[in-house]
N, C-alpha and C positions, 0 to 999 in steps of 0.2 A: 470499428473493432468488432467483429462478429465471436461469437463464444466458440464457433466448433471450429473453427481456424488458429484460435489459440493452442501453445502445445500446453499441456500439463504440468506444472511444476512441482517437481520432487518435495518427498516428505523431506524431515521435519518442518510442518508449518513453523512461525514467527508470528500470528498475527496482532499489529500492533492496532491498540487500542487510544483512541482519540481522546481527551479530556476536554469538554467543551471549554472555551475562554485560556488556555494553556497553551502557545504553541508548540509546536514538536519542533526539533532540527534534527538534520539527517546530514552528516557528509559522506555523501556517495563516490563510490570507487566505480560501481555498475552498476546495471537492472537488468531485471529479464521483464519481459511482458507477457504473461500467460493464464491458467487459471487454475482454478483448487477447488475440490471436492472437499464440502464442509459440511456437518451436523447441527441443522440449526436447532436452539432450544426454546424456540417460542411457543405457545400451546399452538394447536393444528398446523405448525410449520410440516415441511416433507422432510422422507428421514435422512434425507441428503439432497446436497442443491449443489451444483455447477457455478461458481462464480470467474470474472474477470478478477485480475490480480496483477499487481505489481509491485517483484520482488525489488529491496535496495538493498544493496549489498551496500555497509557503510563502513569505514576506518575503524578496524578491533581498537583503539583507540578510545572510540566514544561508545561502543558497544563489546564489552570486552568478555561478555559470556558468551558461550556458542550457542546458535549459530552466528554468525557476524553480517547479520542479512534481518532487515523487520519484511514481514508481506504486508500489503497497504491493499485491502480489500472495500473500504466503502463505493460503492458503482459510482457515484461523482466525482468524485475525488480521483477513481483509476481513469476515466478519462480525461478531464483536465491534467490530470500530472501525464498521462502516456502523451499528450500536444505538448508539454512544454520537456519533456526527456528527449525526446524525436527531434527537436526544434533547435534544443538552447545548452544540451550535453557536456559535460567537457568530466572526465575525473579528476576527484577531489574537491567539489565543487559542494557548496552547503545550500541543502532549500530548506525553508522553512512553511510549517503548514501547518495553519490555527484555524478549530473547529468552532460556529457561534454556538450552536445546541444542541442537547440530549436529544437522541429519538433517530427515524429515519428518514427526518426532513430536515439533516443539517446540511450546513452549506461550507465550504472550503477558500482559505484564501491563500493562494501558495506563493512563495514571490522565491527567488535566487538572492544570499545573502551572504 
């Protein structure tokens, strides 16, 4: 997955946010695979950074405020789930995805459920 071959994904971000030990479930309708221009707020971060992303568009259902779509930006995590979106698809289908820990060296375990 290269960043500048990604298209862009349109405003309003979503970005959902992982709780370590919590897993998340997502029933997806779609996805797009693309990227976002975000403001990180770390001290000496840049005042904008170009990330990978992948949008899931999920069942207003389980998400029923707008937009009906989370962005799933941690960089491990958009490549393992973009191999198993490309691979194992189908709509309406539910994944689940539990983080072990706080920081930028967590690690992702996503399975179909």
């Amino acid at each position: 997955m290269q960043l500048e071959t990604l298209k862009e994904l349109p405003r309003p971000y979503e970005i959902y946010e992982f709780v370590p030990c919590h897993p998340a479930d997502f029933k997806i309708v779609r996805y797009e695979i693309g990227k976002i221009t975000i403001t990180p707020k770390w001290p000496g971060a840049p005042t904008t950074k170009t990330i990978p992303a992948i949008r899931l568009h999920v069942d207003p259902a389980t998400k029923p405020t707008f937009p009906h779509y989370w962005d799933i930006t941690p960089t491990r995590l958009v490549h393992q789930l973009a191999a198993m979106l490309t691979a194992q698809f189908e709509p309406g289908k539910t994944i689940r995805i539990h983080r072990d820990i706080p920081g930028p060296k967590a690690h992702f375990s996503v399975m179909w459920i």
